[in-house]
C-alpha positions as CSV (number, residue, x, y, z in Angstrom):
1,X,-26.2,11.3,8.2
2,X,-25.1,13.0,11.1
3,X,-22.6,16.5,11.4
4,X,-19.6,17.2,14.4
5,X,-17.8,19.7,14.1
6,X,-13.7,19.5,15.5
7,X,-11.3,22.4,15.1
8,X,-13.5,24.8,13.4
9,X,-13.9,22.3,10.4
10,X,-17.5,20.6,9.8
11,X,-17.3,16.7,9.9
12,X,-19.8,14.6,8.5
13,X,-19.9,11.3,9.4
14,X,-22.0,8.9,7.5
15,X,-24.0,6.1,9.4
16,X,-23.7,2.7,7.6
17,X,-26.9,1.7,6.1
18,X,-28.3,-1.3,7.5
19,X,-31.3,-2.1,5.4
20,X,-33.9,-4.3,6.9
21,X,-34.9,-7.5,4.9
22,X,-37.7,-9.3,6.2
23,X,-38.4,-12.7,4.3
24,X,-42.0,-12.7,2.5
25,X,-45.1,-14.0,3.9
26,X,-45.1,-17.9,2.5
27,X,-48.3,-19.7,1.4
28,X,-48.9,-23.2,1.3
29,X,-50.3,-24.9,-2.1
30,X,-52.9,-27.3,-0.7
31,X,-54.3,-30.3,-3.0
32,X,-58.1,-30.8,-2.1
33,X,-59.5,-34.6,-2.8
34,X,-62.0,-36.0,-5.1
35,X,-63.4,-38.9,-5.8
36,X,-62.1,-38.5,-9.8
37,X,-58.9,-37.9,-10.3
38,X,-56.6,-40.7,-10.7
39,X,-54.0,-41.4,-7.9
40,X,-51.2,-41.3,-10.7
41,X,-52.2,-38.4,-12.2
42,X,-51.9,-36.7,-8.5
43,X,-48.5,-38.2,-8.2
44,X,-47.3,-37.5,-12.0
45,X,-48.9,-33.9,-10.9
46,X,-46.7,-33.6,-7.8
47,X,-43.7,-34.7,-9.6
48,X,-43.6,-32.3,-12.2
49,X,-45.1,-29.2,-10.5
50,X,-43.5,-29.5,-7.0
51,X,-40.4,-31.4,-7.8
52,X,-41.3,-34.0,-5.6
53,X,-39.1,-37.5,-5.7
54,X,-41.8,-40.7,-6.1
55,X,-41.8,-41.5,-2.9
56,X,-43.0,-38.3,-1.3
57,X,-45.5,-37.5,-4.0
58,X,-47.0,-40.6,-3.1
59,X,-46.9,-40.2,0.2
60,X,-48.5,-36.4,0.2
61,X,-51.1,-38.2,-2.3
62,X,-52.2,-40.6,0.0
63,X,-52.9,-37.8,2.7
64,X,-54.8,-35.9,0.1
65,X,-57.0,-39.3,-0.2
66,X,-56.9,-40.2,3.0
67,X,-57.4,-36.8,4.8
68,X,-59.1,-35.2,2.3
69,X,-56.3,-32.5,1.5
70,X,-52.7,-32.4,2.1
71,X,-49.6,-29.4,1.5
72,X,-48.0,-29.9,-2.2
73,X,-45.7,-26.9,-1.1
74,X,-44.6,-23.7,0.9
75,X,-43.8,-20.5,-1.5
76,X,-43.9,-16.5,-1.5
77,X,-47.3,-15.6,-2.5
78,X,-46.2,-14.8,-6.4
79,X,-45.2,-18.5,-6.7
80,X,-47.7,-20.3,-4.9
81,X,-50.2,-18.5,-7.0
82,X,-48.6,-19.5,-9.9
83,X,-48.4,-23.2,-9.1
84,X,-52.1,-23.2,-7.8
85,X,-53.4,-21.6,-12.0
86,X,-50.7,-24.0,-13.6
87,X,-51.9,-27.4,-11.7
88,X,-55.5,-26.5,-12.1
89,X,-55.1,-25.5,-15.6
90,X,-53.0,-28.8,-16.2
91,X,-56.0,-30.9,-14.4
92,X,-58.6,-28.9,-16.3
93,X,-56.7,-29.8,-19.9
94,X,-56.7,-33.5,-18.7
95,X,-60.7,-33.2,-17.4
96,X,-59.7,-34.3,-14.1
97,X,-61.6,-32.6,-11.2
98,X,-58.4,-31.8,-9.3
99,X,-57.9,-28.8,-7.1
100,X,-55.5,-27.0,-5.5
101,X,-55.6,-24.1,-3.3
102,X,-53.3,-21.2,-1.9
103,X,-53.5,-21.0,2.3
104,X,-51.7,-18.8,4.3
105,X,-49.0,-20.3,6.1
């Protein structure tokens, strides 16, 4: 806030607030292979905890087999860790060796 003063009377002008918003650090979720895990289950796994259509979950799982690892998704960190515990934890529950991983993007 700033002060002028015009004809003997105090002025206070207020400066409009501007506030800065940066956007939050994103992470990617990062599928590691194995020699275990079932292709479907990957794809079924990509599906329901990435909201992928078919296609593209099967597309990202054949670059996890392929290349060894692929990106599942980009979040803000509270989310990616979040996905990363819940697919584990879903793999675990089905005793399937399958791993993801949270990378800084």
């Amino acid at each position: 806030m700033s002060e002028r003063q015009r004809d003997g009377l105090l002025d206070v002008v207020v400066d409009e607030a501007r506030p800065r918003v940066r956007q939050p650090p994103l992470f990617r979720v990062v599928m590691i292979n194995d020699d275990f895990t079932p292709m479907d289950f990957v794809v079924q796994t990509l599906q329901t905890f990435f909201y992928h259509a078919r296609e593209a979950a099967v597309q990202i799982m054949l670059q996890v087999h392929t290349h060894g690892r692929a990106v599942a998704g980009l979040y803000p960190a509270e989310i990616a860790e979040t996905k990363v515990a819940q697919v584990n934890a879903h793999a675990r529950a089905h005793q399937h060796p399958l791993l993801t991983v949270m990378e800084r993007a």
